[in-house]
N, C-alpha and C positions, 0 to 999 in steps of 0.2 A: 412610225416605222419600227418593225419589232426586230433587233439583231441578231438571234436568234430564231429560228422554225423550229428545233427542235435540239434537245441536250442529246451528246457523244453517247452517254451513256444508255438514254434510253428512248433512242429513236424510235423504237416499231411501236409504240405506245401514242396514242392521241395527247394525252395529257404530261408530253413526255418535258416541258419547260416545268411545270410544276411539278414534276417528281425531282428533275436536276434542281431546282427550288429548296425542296426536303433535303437530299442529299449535302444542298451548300450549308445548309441551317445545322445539319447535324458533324458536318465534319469543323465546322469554325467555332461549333459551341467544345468541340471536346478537343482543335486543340488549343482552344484558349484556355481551356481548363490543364493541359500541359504547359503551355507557356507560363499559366500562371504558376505553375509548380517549380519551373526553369526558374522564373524572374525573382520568386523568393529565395532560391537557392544563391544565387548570385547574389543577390543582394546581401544575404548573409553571409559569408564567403566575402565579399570587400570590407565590410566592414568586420570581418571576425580578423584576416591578415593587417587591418589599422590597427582596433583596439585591441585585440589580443589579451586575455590578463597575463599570457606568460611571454616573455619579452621576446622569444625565442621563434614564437611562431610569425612576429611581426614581422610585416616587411621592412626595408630603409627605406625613408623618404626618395633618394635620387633614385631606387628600383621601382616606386609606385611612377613618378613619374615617365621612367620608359616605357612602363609595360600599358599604363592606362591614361590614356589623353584627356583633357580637361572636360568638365564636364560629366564623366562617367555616369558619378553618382546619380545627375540628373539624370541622365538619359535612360538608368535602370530604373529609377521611384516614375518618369510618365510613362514606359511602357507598362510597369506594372498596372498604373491607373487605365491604359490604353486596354490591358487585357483582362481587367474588373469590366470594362465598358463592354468588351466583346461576349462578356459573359449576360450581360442583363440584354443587351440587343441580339442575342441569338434566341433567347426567348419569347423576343417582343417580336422577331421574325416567324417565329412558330405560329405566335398566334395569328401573327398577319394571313401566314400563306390558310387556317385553317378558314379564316372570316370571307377570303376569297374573294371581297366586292372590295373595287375599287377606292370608292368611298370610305369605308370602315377600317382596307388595308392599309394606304399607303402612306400613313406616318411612321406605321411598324417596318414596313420594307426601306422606308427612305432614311431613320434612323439607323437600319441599319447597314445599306448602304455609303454612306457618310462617314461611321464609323470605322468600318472595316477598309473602306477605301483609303482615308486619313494615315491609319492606320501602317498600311503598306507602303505608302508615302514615305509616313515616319522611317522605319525602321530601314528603306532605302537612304534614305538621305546619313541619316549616323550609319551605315555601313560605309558608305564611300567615306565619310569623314574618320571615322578610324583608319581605314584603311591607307585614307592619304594621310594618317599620322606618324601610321606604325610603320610605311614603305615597306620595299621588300626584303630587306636582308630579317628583320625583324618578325617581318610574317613568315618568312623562310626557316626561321627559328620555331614560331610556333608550331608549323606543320609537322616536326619532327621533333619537338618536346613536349608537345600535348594533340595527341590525335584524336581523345575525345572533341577537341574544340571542331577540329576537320569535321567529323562527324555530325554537330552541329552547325557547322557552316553550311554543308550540304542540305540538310533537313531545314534549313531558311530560306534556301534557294526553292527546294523543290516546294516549300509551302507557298511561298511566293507566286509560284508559277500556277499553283490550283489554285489559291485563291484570286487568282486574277481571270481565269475563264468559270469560277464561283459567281463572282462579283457579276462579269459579263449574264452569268444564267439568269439573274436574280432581277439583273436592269432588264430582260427580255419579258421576264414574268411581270414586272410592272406596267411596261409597256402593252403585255397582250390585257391586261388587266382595266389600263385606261383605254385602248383603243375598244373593250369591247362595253366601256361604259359609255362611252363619248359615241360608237357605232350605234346604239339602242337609241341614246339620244337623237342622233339625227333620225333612225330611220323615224322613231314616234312624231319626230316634227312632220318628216313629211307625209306619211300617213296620213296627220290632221291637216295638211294642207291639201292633198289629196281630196279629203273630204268636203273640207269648206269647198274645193273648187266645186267638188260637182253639187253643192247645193248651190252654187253661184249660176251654175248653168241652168237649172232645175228653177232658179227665182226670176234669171236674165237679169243680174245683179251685179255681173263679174264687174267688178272696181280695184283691183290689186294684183302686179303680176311676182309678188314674190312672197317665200314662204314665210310664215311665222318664227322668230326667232326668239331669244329667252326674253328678251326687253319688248316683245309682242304680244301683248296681252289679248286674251279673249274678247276685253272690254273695247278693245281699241278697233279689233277684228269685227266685233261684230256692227259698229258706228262705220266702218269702212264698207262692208258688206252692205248696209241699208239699201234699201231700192231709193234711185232716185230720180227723180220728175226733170224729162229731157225740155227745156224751153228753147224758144226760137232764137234765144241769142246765141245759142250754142254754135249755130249755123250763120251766125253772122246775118241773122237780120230781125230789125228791133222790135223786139212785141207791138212799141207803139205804132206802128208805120203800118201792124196788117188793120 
């Protein structure tokens, strides 16, 4: 079942999932490529206010601890790795949506599915955990001593919220993608069951009332099909007796 019929963006269009497709491919590759620019900033920037060479620009230790909850450092070096990754699987997505068969696609789309999903995960979970570090009077301080950060707060929420009907366009594309590998496949099964039947009629051989499946080999089909010689035991009375 495919969750989407058709992307916001570009309904009047047939192929309007695989365009929302491109569009997801393209807006998670370039702002991964800002976040990656964010997340080195930051990163340089904590560790420029520890080691400082001039004493002056260092922070105190009891001021790093208010302002940044344990773990920081961690949680900037795997986003960074988080948005190196979003950078290689938004091109592994490109090529998916370009290869377009099921088959050949969906390690590119499921890769990068996984990713980007994980992803937003992540970076939900360490928001609430700052958030329940830093409480309010302290975020009440940030909003009004740094409104670049507000501005950044906003810009995670709204990325947030697009790459999550992203995500949803990308699973619909996969989905129209198997159903219409997996739909070929049946209809070619019963086509050739179609087939056999009416040379079953055409021999008066019919011996089989279901179609061929993958584990039904031709081999198997055609020893099924064989004509075969009605004797009187069939009827319940004994050869020997006529």
């Amino acid at each position: 079942m495919v969750l989407l019929k058709s992307c916001c963006c570009w309904w009047e269009h047939v192929d309007s999932i695989k365009r929302g497709s491109w569009s997801s491919c393209i807006y998670s590759t370039v702002i991964a490529g800002l976040q990656l620019i964010l997340a080195g900033w930051a990163i340089y920037k904590l560790l420029w206010i520890r080691y400082a060479p001039n004493l002056d620009d260092r922070w105190p230790e009891n001021e790093l601890e208010y302002w940044f909850p344990p773990g920081t450092d961690a949680f900037l070096y795997i986003a960074f790795l988080f948005v190196l990754a979003k950078l290689v699987v938004g091109i592994l997505l490109w090529s998916g949506i370009e290869r377009g068969e099921y088959i050949k696609s969906k390690n590119y789309i499921q890769a990068w599915l996984l990713t980007n999903g994980i992803f937003q995960l992540y970076i939900l979970v360490v928001t609430v955990y700052i958030c329940g570090y830093l409480q309010y009077y302290r975020l009440y301080d940030i909003y009004f001593m740094n409104r670049g950060m507000v501005v950044g707060v906003w810009f995670g929420v709204i990325d947030m919220a697009v790459m999550f009907w992203a995500i949803i366009c990308v699973i619909s594309f996969y989905q129209q993608l198997e159903d219409h590998e997996y739909g070929l496949l049946k209809k070619t099964r019963r086509a050739l069951w179609n087939f056999d039947l009416g040379m079953s009629v055409r021999t008066g051989s019919i011996s089989t009332s279901r179609p061929p499946s993958t584990a039904y080999s031709f081999e198997s089909l055609a020893t099924e099909q064989r004509p075969r010689h009605i004797t009187l035991d069939t009827y319940g009375v004994s050869s020997s007796a006529v």
